[in-house]
N, C-alpha and C positions, 0 to 999 in steps of 0.2 A: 609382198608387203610385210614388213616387221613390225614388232610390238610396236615400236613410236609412232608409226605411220598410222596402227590402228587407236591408240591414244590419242592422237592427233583428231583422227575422225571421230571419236566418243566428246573431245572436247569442243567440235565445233556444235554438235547435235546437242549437249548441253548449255551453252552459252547462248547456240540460237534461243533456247526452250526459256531460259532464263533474261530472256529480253535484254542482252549485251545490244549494241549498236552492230549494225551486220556488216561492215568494215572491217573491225573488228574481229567477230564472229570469225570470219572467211578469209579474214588476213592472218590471224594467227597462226591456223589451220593447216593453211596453205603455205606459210612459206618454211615449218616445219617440213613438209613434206617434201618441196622442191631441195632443202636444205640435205634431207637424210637420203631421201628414196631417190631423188633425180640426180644430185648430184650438181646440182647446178651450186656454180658460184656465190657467195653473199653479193659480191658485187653486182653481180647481175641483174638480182633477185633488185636488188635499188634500182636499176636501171629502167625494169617495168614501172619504176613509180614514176620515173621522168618520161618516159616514151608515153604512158598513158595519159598523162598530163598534157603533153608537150602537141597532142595530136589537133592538126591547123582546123576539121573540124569540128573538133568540141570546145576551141575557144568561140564559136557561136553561140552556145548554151548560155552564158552568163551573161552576154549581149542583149539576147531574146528577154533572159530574167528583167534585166533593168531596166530594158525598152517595157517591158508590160508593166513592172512598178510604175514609174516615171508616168506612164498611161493612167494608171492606176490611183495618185495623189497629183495627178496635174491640174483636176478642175472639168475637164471635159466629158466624165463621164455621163451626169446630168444631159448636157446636152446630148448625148448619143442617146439616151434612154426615151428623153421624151419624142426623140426623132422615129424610134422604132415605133411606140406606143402610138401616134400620130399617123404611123405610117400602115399598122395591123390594127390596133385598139379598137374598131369599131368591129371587126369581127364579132361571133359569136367565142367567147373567149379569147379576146383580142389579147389582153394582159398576157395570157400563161402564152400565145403565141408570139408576142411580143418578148419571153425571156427565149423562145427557141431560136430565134432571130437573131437577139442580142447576142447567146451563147456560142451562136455559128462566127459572126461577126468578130465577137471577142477573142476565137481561137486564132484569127488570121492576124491579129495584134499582139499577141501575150504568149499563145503558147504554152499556158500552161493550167491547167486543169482547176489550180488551187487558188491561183489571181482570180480564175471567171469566176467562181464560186464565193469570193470573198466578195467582188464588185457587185455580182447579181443578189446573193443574199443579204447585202446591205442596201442595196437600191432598190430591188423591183419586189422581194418579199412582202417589206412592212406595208410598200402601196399596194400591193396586192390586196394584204389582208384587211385594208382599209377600204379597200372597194368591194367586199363581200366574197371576196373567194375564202376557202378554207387554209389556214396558216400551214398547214397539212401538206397540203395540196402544192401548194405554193413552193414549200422547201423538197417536196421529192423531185419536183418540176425541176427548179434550182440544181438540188446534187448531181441529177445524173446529165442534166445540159450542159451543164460545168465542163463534164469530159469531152464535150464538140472540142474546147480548148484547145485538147493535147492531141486530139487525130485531125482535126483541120490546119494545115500549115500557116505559120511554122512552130513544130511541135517540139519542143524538147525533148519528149522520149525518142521520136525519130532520131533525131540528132546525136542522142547516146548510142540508142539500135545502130547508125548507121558509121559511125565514126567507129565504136568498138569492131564491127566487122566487117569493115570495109565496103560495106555496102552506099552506093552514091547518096548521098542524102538529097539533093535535086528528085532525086526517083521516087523517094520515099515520101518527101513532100507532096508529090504530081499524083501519087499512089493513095496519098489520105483526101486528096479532094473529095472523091464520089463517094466513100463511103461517107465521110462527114457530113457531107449538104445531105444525102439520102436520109440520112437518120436523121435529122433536122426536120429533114421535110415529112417524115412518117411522124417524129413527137411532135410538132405542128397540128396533122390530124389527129392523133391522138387527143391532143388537147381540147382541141375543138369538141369533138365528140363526147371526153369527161365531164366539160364546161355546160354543154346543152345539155344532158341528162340532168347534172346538177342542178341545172338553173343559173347558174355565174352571169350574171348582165356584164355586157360590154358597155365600152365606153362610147360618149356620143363621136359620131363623126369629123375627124377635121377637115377643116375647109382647105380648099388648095391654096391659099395665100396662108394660113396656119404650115402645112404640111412644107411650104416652099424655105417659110421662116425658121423650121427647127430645122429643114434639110441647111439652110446657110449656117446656121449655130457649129451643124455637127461637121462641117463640109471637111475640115482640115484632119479631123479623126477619120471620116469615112477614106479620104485621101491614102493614108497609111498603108493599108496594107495591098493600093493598087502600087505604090511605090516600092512597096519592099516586094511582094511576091512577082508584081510587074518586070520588076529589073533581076531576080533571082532564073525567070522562065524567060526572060529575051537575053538571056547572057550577058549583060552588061557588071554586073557582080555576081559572086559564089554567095551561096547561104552563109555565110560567115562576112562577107563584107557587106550581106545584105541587113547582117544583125545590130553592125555598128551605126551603118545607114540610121535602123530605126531606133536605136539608141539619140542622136544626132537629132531624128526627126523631132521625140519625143521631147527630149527636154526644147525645141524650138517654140514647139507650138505651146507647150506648157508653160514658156517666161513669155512669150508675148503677143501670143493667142489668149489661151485661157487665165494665163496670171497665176496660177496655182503653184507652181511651184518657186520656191524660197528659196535659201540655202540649206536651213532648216531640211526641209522636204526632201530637197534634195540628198544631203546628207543618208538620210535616213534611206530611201530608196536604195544607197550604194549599200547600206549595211545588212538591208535584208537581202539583199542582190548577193551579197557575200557570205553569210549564213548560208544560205539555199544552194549557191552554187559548192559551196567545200563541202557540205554534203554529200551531194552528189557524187563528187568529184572523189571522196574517198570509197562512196557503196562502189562506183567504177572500178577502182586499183584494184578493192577487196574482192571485185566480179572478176575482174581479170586476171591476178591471181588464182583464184579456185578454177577459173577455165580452163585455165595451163594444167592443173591438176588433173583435170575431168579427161581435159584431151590425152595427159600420160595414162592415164589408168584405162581413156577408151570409150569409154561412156558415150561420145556421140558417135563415132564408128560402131558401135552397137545396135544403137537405137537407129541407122541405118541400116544397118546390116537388118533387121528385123522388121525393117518397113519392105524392106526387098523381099521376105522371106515371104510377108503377108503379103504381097504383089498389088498394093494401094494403088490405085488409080490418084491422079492430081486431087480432084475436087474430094475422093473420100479421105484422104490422108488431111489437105486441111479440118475437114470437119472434125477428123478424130483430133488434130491436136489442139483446135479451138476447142471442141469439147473439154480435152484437157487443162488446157488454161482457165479455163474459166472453172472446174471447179480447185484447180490451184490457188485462185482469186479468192475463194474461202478462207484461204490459211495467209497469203503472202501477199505484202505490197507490190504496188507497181513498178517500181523499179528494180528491187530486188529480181522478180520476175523478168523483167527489160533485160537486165546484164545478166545474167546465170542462164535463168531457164529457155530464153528464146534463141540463143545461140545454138544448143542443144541440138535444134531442129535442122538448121542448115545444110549438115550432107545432104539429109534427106532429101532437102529442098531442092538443091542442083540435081540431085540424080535424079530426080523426077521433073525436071527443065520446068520447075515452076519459077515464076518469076521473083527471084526476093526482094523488092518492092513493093508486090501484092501480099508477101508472105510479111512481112514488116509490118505493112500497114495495117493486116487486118490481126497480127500477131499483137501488134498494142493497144488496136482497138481492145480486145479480149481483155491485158492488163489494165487498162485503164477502167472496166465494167468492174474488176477487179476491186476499185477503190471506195466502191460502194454497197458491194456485198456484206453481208457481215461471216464473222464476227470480224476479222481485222481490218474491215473496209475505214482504211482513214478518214475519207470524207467525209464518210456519214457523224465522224466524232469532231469534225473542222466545224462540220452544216450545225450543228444541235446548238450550239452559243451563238455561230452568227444571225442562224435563222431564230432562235431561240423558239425553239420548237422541243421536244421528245424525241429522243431518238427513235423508237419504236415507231410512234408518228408517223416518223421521217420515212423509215423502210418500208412501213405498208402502204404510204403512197406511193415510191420508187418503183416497185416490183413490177407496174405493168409499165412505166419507161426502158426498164433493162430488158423487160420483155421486146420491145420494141427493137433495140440496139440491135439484141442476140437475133433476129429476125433482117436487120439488117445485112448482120456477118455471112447469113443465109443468103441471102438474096445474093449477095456480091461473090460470094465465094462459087453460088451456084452462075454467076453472069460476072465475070472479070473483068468483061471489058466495061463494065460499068467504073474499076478501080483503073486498068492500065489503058483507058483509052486517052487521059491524056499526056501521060506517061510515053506513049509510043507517038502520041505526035510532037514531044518537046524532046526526044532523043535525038 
């Protein structure tokens, strides 16, 4: 490597530091180097911008986005909330299990961490805190249920994970099922337990002609996602046709089910559909980019090469590099994480005949815990306005939910077929 190359490198570690957009950041960077050091063509260097774009499974990503807006300002949210709350409420902290519910639920619609999060801290919060739970309480419950979202299909991070590296995203879907519901079902009890020490009253009992009445309100939302992930696992469409589906489905039930959305509405849905997705779509080039780098220079042939050295067995080599991610999750967002640093891992993966759908799944479970750590945990700076709480607040109620997750990743990692069991029966 010569002076530019290392110039090159001093100037992305700066830029990153100086909070540049990490596109940016890593496209600069990078196409200096493939320019001087690799040799590669200018033409070329374009052409990864169209092949990374052009890829048939990441046009599902912006799909997913629109279908969970669309979900999102269509009207039906209310009714699905009261359905769950009707449906757990009378529990002993029915409320706080009532958003673990909704949050599992909402990741099979949306897909995305920062919809459940905006839906749930604007809907089950403020009735939270109006039924005697603590505001506190409420929005840590909130932030870290949020990420059921993104690890219960269909997940957009999968989608990125699985399109950048070839990995089937069907797999990676079928792969986030058990840890998903699992961690669902532990903050569940969880909450339960917080609620009774505290004292949190639940809500009176509904009757089963109540329970029957919000189940018909919410029937065509609960419908959703046996349609889209139904016909994604019976072969009838790919995740990418399954994404239009629920695109299609959503603005249906939203003009003549629930009435909510407008043109207006609609409008607006595509545009935030469009923001979020070019996003994306550039940290990708900029990841893909820098990875072509990492692989001339070696970087992941290294870091296998010295997983071999250490002679890791399967299960301790995940732990060591969910370990790792997660305190990466200190410093770096999710997707940043998603495109750069989870690649990284993959020789290692194959040479050790782990399966990368369980290494996927539980590799952005880890990212995603990610978006709530502090200090650069985004969510927790999404949560503070919506939930309109303190951010600090916010994190010392979280800590024993993320405890719960990272106890999750344990669990699974230590019993896999907990993740790949349906995974091996839908191959």
């Amino acid at each position: 490597m010569g002076i530019v190359d290392y110039i090159a490198i001093v100037s992305i570690a700066i830029l990153f530091l100086c909070g540049t957009p990490l596109s940016v950041t890593f496209g600069i960077g990078s196409v200096v180097i493939m320019l001087h050091t690799m040799n590669v063509p200018l033409a070329n260097v374009s052409q990864v911008f169209f092949t990374t774009m052009s890829s048939y499974p990441m046009l599902a990503m912006p799909f997913f986005i629109l279908a969970g807006n669309l979900i999102l300002w269509g009207g039906g949210m209310t009714n699905l909330r009261d359905f769950m709350n009707r449906m757990v409420g009378h529990l002993p902290g029915g409320m706080a299990v009532a958003i673990c519910v909704f949050a599992a639920f909402l990741g099979s619609i949306s897909g995305s961490a920062t919809a459940c999060l905006a839906i749930i801290g604007t809907i089950f919060v403020p009735m939270m805190a109006h039924s005697g739970y603590s505001r506190a309480f409420a929005s840590g419950l909130a932030v870290t249920s949020a990420g059921l979202g993104a690890v219960i299909p269909p997940s957009v991070f999968m989608i990125v994970f699985g399109a950048s590296n070839r990995v089937s995203v069907s797999d990676l879907f079928a792969a986030g099922v058990g840890p998903g519901l699992l961690a669902a079902f532990l903050m569940c009890v969880t909450s339960v337990i917080i609620s009774k020490k505290r004292g949190y009253r639940s809500e009176v009992r509904a009757t089963s002609r109540e329970k029957f009445e919000a189940f018909r309100k919410a029937f065509f939302i609960l419908l959703m996602p046996v349609i889209v992930l139904g016909g994604i696992y019976s072969g009838i469409f790919s995740p990418t046709q399954a994404a239009s589906v629920a695109c299609f489905y959503s603005l249906l039930i939203g003009i003549f089910v629930y009435k909510g959305i407008t043109f207006q509405v609609f409008m607006h849905s595509v545009v935030e559909t469009v923001k979020l997705s070019s996003m994306i779509y550039f940290l990708v080039i900029g990841g893909d980019l820098f990875g072509r780098v990492l692989g001339y220079i070696g970087v992941p042939q290294m870091i296998s090469q010295f997983v071999i050295d250490l002679q890791l067995g399967p299960v301790t080599f995940l732990i060591v590099v969910q370990a790792l991610l997660l305190v990466m999750g200190f410093f770096f967002s999710s997707f940043p994480m998603v495109v750069i640093v989870l690649p990284l891992f993959l020789p290692s993966v194959f040479n050790l005949g782990i399966d990368p759908a369980l290494y996927g799944a539980l590799a952005v479970f880890c990212s995603i815990i990610g978006e709530v750590t502090p200090p650069m945990g985004p969510q927790l700076w999404i949560a503070a306005p919506i939930c309109k709480e303190k951010i600090g607040n916010i994190m010392r109620e979280s800590w024993v939910f993320l405890g719960v997750q990272i106890l999750t990743l344990i669990i699974v990692t230590v019993c896999p077929q907990l993740s790949l069991f349906l995974v091996n029966v839908l191959r």
